[in-house]
C-alpha positions as CSV (number, residue, x, y, z in Angstrom):
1,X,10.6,-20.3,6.2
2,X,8.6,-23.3,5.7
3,X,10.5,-26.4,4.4
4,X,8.5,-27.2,1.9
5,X,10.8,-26.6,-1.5
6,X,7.7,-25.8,-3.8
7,X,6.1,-23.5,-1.1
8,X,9.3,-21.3,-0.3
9,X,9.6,-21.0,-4.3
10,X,6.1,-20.1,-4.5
11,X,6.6,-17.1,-1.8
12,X,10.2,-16.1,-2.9
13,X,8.8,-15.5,-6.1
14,X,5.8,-13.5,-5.2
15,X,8.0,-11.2,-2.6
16,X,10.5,-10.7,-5.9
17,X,7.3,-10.1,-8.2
18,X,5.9,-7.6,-5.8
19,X,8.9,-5.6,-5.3
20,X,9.0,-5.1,-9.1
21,X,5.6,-4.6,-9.3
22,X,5.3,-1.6,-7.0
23,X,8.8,-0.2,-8.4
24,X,7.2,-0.1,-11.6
25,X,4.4,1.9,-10.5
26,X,6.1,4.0,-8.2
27,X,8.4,5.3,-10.4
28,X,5.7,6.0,-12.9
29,X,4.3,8.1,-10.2
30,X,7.2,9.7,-8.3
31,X,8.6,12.0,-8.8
32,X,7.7,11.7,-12.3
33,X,4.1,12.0,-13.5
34,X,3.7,15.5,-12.3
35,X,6.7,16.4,-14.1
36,X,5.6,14.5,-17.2
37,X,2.7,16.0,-17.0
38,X,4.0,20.0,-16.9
39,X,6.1,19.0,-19.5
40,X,2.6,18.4,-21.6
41,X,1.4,21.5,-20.8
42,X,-1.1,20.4,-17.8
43,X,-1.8,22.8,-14.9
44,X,-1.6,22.6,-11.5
45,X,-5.2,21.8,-11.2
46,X,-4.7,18.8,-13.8
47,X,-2.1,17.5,-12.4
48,X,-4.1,17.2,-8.8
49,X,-6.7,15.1,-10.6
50,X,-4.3,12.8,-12.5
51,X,-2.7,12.0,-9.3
52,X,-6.2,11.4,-7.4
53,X,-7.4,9.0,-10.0
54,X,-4.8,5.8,-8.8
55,X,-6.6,5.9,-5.2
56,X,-10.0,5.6,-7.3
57,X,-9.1,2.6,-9.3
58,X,-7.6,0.6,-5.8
59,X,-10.9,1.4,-3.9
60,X,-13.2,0.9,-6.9
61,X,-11.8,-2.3,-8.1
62,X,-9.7,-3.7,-4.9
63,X,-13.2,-6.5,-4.2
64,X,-14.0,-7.1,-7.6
65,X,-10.5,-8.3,-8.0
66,X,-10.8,-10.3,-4.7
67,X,-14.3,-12.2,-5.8
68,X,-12.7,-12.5,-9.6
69,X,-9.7,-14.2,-8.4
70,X,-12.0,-16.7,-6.1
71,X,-13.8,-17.9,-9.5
72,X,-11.1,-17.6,-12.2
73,X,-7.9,-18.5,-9.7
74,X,-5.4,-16.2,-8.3
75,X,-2.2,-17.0,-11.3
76,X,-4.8,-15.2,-14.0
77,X,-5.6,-12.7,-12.2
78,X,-2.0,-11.8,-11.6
79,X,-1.1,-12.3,-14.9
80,X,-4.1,-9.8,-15.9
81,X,-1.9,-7.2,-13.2
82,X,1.4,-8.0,-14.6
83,X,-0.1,-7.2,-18.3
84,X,-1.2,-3.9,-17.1
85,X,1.9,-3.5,-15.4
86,X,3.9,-3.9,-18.7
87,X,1.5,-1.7,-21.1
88,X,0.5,1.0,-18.9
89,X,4.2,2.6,-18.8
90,X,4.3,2.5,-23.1
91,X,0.6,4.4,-22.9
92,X,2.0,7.1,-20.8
93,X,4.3,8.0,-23.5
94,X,1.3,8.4,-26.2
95,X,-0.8,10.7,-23.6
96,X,-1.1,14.1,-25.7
97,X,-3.3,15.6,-22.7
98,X,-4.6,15.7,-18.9
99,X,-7.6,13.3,-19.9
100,X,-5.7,10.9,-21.6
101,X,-2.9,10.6,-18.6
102,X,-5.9,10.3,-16.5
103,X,-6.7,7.4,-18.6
104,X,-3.5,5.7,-18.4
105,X,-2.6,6.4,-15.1
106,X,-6.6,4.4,-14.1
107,X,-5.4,1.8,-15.7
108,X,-2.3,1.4,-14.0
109,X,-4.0,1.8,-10.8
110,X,-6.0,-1.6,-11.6
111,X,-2.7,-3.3,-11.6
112,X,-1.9,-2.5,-7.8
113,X,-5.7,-2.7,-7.1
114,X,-5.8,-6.1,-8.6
115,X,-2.5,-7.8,-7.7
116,X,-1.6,-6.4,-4.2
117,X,-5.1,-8.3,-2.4
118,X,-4.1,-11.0,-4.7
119,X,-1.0,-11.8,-3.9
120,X,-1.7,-11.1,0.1
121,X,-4.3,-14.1,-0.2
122,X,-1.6,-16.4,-1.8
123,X,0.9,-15.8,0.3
124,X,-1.5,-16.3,3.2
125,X,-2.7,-20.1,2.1
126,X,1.0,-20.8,2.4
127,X,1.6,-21.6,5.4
128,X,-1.1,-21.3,8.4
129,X,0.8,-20.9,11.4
130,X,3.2,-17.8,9.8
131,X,1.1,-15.7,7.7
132,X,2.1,-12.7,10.1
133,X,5.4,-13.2,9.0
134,X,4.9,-13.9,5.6
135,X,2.8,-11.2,5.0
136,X,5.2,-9.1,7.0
137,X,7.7,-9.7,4.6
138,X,6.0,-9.6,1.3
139,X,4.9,-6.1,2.6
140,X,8.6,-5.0,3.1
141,X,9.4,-6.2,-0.5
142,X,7.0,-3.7,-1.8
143,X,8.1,-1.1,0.4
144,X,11.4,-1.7,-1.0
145,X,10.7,-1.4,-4.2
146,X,8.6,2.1,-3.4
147,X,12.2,3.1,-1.7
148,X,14.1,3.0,-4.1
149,X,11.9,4.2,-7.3
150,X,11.6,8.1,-6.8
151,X,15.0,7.8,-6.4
152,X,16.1,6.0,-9.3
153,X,13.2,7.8,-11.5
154,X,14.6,11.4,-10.0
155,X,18.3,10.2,-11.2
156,X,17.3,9.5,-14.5
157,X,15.2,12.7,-15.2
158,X,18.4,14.3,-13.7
159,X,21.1,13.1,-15.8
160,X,18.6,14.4,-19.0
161,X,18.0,17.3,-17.2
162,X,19.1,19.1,-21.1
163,X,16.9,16.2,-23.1
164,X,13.6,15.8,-21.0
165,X,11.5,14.1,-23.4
166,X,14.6,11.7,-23.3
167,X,14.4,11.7,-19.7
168,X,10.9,10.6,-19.6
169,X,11.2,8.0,-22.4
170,X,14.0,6.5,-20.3
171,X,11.9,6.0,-16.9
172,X,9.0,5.2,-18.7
173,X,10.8,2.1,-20.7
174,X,12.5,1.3,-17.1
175,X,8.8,0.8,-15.9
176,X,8.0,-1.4,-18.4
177,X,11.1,-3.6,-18.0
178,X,9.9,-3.9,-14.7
179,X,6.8,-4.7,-15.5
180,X,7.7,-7.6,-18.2
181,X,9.8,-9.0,-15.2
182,X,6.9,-9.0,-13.0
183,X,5.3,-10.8,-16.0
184,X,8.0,-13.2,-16.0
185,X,8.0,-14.5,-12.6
186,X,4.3,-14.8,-12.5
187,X,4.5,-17.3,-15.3
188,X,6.4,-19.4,-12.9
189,X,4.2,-19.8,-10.2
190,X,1.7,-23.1,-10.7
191,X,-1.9,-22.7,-11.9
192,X,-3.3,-24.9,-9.4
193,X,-2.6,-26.7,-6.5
194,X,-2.2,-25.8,-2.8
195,X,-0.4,-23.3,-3.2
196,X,-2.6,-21.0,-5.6
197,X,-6.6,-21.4,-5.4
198,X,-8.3,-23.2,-8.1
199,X,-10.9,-21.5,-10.0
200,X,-14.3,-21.5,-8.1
201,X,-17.8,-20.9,-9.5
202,X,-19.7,-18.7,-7.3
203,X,-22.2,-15.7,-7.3
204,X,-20.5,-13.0,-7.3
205,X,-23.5,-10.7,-6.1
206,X,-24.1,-13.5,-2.8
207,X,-20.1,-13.5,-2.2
208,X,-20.1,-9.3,-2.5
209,X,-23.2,-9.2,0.0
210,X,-21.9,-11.6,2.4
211,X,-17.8,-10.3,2.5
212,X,-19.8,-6.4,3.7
213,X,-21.8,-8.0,6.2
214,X,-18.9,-9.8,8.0
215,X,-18.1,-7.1,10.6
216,X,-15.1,-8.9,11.6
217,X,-13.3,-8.4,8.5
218,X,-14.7,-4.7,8.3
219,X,-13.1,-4.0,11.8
220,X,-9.7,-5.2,10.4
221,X,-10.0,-2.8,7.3
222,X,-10.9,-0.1,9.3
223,X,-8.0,-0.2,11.6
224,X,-5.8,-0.8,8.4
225,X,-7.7,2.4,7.2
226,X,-7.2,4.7,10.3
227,X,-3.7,3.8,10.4
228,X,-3.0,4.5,6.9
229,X,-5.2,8.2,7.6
230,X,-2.9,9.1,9.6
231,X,0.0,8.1,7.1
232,X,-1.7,9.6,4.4
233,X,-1.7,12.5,6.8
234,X,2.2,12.3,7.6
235,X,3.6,11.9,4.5
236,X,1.7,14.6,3.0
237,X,1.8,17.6,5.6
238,X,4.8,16.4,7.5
239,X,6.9,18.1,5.0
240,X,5.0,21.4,4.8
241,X,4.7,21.9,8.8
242,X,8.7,21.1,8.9
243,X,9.2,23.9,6.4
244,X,7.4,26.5,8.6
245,X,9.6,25.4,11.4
246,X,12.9,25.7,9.4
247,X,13.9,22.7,8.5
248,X,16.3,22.1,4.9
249,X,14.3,20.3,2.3
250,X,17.3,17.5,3.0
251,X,16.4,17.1,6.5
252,X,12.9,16.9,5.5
253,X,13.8,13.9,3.0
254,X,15.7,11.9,5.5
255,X,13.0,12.0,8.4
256,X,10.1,10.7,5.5
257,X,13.1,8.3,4.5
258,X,13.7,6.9,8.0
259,X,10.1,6.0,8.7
260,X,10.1,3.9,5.7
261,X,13.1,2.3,6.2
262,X,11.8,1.6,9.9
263,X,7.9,0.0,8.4
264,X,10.2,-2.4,5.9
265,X,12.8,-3.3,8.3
266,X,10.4,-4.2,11.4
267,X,7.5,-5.8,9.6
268,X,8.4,-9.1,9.2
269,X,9.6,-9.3,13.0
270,X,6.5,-7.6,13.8
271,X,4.3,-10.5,11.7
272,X,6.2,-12.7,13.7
273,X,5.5,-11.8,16.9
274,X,1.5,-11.8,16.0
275,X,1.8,-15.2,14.8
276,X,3.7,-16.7,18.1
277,X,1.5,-14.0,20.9
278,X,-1.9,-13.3,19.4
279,X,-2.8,-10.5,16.5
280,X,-5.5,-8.6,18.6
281,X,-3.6,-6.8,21.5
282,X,-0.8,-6.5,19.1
283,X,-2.9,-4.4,17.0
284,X,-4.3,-2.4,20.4
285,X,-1.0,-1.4,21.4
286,X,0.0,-0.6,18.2
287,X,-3.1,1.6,17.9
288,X,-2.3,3.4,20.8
289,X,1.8,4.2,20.2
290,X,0.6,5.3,16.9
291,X,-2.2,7.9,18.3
292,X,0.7,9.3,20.8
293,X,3.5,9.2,17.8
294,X,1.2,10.8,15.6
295,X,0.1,13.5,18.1
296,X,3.2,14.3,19.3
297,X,4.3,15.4,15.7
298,X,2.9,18.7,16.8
299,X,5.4,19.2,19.1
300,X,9.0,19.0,17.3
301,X,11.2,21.3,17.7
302,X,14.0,19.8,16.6
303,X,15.7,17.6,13.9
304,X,17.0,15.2,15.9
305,X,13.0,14.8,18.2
306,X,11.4,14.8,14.5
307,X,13.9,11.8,13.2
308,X,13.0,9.6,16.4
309,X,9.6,10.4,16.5
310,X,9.3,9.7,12.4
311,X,11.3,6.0,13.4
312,X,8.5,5.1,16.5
313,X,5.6,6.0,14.1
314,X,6.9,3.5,11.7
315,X,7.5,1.5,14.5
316,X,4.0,1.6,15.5
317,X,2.5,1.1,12.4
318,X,4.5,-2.1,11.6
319,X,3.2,-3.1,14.6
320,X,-0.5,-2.4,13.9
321,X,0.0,-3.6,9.7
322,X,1.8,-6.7,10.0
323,X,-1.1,-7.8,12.6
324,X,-4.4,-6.7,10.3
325,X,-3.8,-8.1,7.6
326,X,-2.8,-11.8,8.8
327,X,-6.0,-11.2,11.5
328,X,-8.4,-10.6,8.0
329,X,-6.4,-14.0,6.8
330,X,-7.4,-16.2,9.9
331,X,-11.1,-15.2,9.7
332,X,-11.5,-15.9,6.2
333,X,-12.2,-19.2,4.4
334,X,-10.0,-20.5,2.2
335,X,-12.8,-20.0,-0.8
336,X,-12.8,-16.1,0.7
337,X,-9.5,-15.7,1.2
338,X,-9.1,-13.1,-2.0
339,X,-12.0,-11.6,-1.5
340,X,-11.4,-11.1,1.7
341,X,-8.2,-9.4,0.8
342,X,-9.9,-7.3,-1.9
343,X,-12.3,-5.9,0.9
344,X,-9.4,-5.2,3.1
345,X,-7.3,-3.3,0.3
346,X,-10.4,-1.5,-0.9
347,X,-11.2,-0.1,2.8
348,X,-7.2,0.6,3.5
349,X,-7.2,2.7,0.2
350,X,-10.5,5.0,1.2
351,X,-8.0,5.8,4.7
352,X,-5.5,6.5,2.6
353,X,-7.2,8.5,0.2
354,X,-9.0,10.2,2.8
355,X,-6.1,11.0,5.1
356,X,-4.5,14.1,3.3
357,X,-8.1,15.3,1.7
358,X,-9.5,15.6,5.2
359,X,-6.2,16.8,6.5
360,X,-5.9,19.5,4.0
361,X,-9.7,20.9,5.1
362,X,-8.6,20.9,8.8
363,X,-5.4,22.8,7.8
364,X,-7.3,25.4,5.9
365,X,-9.4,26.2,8.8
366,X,-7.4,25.9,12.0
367,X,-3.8,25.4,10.9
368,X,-1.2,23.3,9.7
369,X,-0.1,21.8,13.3
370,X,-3.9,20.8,14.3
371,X,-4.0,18.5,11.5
372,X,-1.5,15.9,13.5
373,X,-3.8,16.2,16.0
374,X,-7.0,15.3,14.2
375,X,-5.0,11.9,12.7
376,X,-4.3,10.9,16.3
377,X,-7.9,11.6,16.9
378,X,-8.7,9.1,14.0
379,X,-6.4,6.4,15.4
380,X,-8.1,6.9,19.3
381,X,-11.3,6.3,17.3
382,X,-10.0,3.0,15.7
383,X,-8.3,1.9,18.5
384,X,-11.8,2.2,21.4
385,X,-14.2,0.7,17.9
386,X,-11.5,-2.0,17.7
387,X,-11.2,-3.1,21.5
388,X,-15.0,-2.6,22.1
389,X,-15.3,-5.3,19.5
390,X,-12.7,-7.8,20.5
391,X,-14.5,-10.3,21.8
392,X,-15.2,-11.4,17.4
393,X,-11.6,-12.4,17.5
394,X,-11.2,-14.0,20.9
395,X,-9.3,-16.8,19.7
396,X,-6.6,-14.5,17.9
């Protein structure tokens, strides 16, 4: 960590922050909303659009947040987050109906889509010869935090399994604890200063124009993108095609479990090792373990081959994540650097987003197995547009 007392309290604060942050929202989420939701009365149909509308809010809002912070400084705009982060849980609670809890759960979706480029582009002017790490890190924090809340929310839901509007008042006020905590913290970082960016009047309209026409930075999203495709993909069919080929709902749950575990517990050593060799090949190696993880899905058999393969794809995509994100850092100004960000998170969530709707298409028409194969596919296409490009980030 750097030496520096004032930057190390600056970035243990954020990591803390984040984790709570992304606890907060998770466990909103999972496994509770759809629950909450059939609880109101809302259909299966309803509940499919309340869940799409969180992905809408990151992509919609991800650059806007990114150019806002640039003029109005990064601490406000993460105190605007950590606001939403507190209300938003309370709101649930009043939602009589599926358009309402669309409502709410948009709003909540601007607090990840606001603070998560945010935060990436403070934690990145900390310290310029480490942001793989640091990033790395602060990216494991979250992940953390998204462990552990389905878990936590699923206990509590649980335990008043007999009272459920109990159960959901619980989790809900457990959200917004975490949310005021988040609040808290934020408080404590410094308004201005070299560790957060001071408020910069710009146009808005020339900054938006010029952050879409940097290809460079658009290459780095659309790795981040692909890779997050074929996650989208995993997480969301992985458990389906494993059904069909006998495995116990358990099983299932500790191979999803033991690629997340793998992404937080090899980022930061992955950030490290693009900061100390070079980001680019990093990310083309990672590109191409991930298109062979990802297509070779297709081909367990077994428990045990599923659980290794699930650990190398997380493997792979630490190795690809902790790099793109600190590569979009390094080509960005310092009066960019949020925007930049916001341009990156807003690309990632369109992979994302697009990863299970495409997925689900290909497994309607030519079966559930193909669709593994298709999300390699997409990472072979990242990985050639990435290297045939490489050349705009020579010196990383």
């Amino acid at each position: 960590m750097p030496g520096d007392k004032k930057i190390v309290s600056t970035y243990m604060v954020m990591c803390i922050a984040g984790l709570f942050a992304i606890f907060s929202t998770t466990m909103a989420k999972s496994p509770v909303l759809p629950l909450y939701a059939a609880y109101l009365g809302v259909g299966t149909s309803g509940i499919g659009v309340i869940a799409s509308i969180s992905p809408i809010a990151g992509i919609t809002c991800s650059i806007p947040a990114g150019i806002l912070a640039n003029r109005y400084g990064s601490k406000r705009m993460l105190l605007v987050a950590s606001c939403v982060f507190f209300t938003a849980p309370l709101l649930y609670l009043l939602s009589p109906n599926v358009v309402y809890l669309s409502l709410v759960r948009f709003y909540h979706g601007l607090a990840t889509a606001i603070f998560i480029p945010v935060a990436m582009s403070v934690i990145s002017a900390l310290h310029a010869n480490r942001k793989g790490e640091l990033l790395g890190t602060f990216s494991s924090a979250t992940l953390t935090g998204r462990f552990f809340a389905p878990i936590v929310g699923g206990t509590i839901i649980g335990f008043f399994a007999t009272e459920q509007r109990m159960g959901f008042n619980a989790v809900y006020a457990l959200c917004c604890l975490s949310g005021l905590i988040t609040m808290f913290l934020i408080f404590k970082l410094p308004g201005d200063g070299q560790n957060l960016e001071p408020p910069k009047r710009t146009d808005i309209i020339n900054m938006l124009t010029e952050l879409l026409t940097r290809k460079a930075i658009l290459l780095a999203a659309a790795v981040e993108a692909a890779v997050l495709f074929s996650y989208g993909t995993f997480e969301t069919f992985l458990p389906l095609y494993f059904l069909s080929k006998g495995f116990t709902p358990y099983k299932i749950g500790v191979v999803l479990s033991a690629q997340i575990i793998s992404v937080a517990l090899t980022k930061p050593l992955m950030g490290r090792m693009s900061d100390k060799h070079g980001r680019v090949n990093q990310i083309i190696a990672g590109l191409l373990l991930c298109a062979l993880c990802a297509g070779s899905i297709s081909f367990v058999n077994s428990f045990l081959s599923g659980l290794i393969i699930s650990i190398l794809f997380g493997l792979c995509i630490s190795v690809v994540t902790s790099a793109t994100s600190a590569l979009v850092a390094d080509i960005s100004s310092k009066e960019q650097l949020s925007s930049s960000m916001g341009v990156f998170a807003s690309v990632m969530d369109i992979g994302h987003t697009a990863g299970p709707l495409v997925s689900g298409i290909v497994a309607a028409s030519i079966g559930l197995n193909r669709v593994f194969f298709v999300s390699s596919a997409v990472l072979v296409a990242a990985l050639i547009m990435f290297s045939a490009n490489r050349r705009r980030f020579s010196v990383f």
